[in-house]
N, C-alpha and C positions, 0 to 999 in steps of 0.2 A: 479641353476642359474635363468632359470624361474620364481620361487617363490619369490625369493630374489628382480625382478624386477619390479615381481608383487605389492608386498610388499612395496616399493618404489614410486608408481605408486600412491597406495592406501593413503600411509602416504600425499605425496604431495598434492593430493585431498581433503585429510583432515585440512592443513595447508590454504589450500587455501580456504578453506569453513568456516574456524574459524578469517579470515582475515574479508574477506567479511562480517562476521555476525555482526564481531565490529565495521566494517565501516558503517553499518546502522543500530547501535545501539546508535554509538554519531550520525548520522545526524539527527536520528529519536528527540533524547535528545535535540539537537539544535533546529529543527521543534516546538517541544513542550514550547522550553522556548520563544520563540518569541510570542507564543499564549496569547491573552488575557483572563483574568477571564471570560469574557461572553463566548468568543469560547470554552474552557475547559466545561465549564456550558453545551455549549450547545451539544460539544460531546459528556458530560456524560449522558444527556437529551433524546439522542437518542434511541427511540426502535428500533430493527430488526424486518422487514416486512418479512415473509417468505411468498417466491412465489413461490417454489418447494423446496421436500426434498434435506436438505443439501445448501440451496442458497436462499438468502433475498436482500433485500433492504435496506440500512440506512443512514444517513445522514454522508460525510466527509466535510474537507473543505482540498482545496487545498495548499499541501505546497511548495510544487516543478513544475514550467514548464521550458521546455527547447525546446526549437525551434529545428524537424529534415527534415527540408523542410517542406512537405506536413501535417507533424502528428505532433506533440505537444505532447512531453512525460508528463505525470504530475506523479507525486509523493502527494498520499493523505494520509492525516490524520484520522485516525477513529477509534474509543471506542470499542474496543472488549470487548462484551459479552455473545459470543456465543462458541468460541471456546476454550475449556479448556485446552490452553499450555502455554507457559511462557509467554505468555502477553497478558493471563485471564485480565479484567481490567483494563487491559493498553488501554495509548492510544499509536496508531501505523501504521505502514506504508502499502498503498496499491500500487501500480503500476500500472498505465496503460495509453494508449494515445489515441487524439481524434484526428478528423482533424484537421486543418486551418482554414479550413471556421468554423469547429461545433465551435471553439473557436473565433471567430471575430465575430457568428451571436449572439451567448452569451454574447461575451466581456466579458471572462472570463479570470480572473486574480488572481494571489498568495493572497490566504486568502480567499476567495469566498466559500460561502457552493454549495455542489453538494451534489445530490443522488446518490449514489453507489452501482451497482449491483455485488455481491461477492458469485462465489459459489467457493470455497474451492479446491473442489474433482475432477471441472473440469481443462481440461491442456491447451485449448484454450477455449479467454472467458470468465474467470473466476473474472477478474477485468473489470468491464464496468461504464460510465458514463452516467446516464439515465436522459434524459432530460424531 
């Protein structure tokens, strides 16, 4: 009976992990179609600066912000060519948020290029906006 719930447990995790992956798979595919030929140009344009093993620097541009009081979720756009998984070459979505203020002393707004600090491997931290 245990295994059987286990089992169940397991499947539904898995249902819910392949939901989620489609749901930012078309928002990513809508980000991208709104892009113009220069921003494609210019994400593809982009080297990765490594500043430490496994973690670089490179240029995104913002697709997504969403006001949560004090923080500013943003949702970024950016040219993988570093990490060899299914969106080797793509271009793709980062996560992460700044303050209030860091976004009103920037006047930073959807479409805007930022530099994006990404390491991978870390679990806090790993998506940052480097000004």
């Amino acid at each position: 009976m245990g295994t059987l719930i286990g089992v169940g447990i397991c499947a539904v995790l898995a249902i819910v992990i392949v939901i989620v992956g489609r749901n930012d798979q078309k928002e990513c595919a809508e980000f991208v179609s709104r892009l113009t030929g220069q921003q494609v140009d210019f994400l593809k344009g982009t080297d990765p600066q490594f500043v430490e093993k496994d973690a670089w620097v490179q240029d995104a541009i913002v697709a997504k912000m969403a006001d949560k009081g004090n923080k500013i979720s943003l949702r970024l756009l950016w040219y993988n060519t570093v990490l060899q998984n299914n969106e080797y070459q793509k271009i793709t979505i980062a996560d992460t948020s700044i303050t209030a203020s860091e976004q009103q002393s920037h006047n930073l707004k959807v479409g805007d290029p930022v530099k994006m600090y990404f390491a991978p491997e870390k679990t806090v931290g790993s998506v940052k906006v480097v000004w």
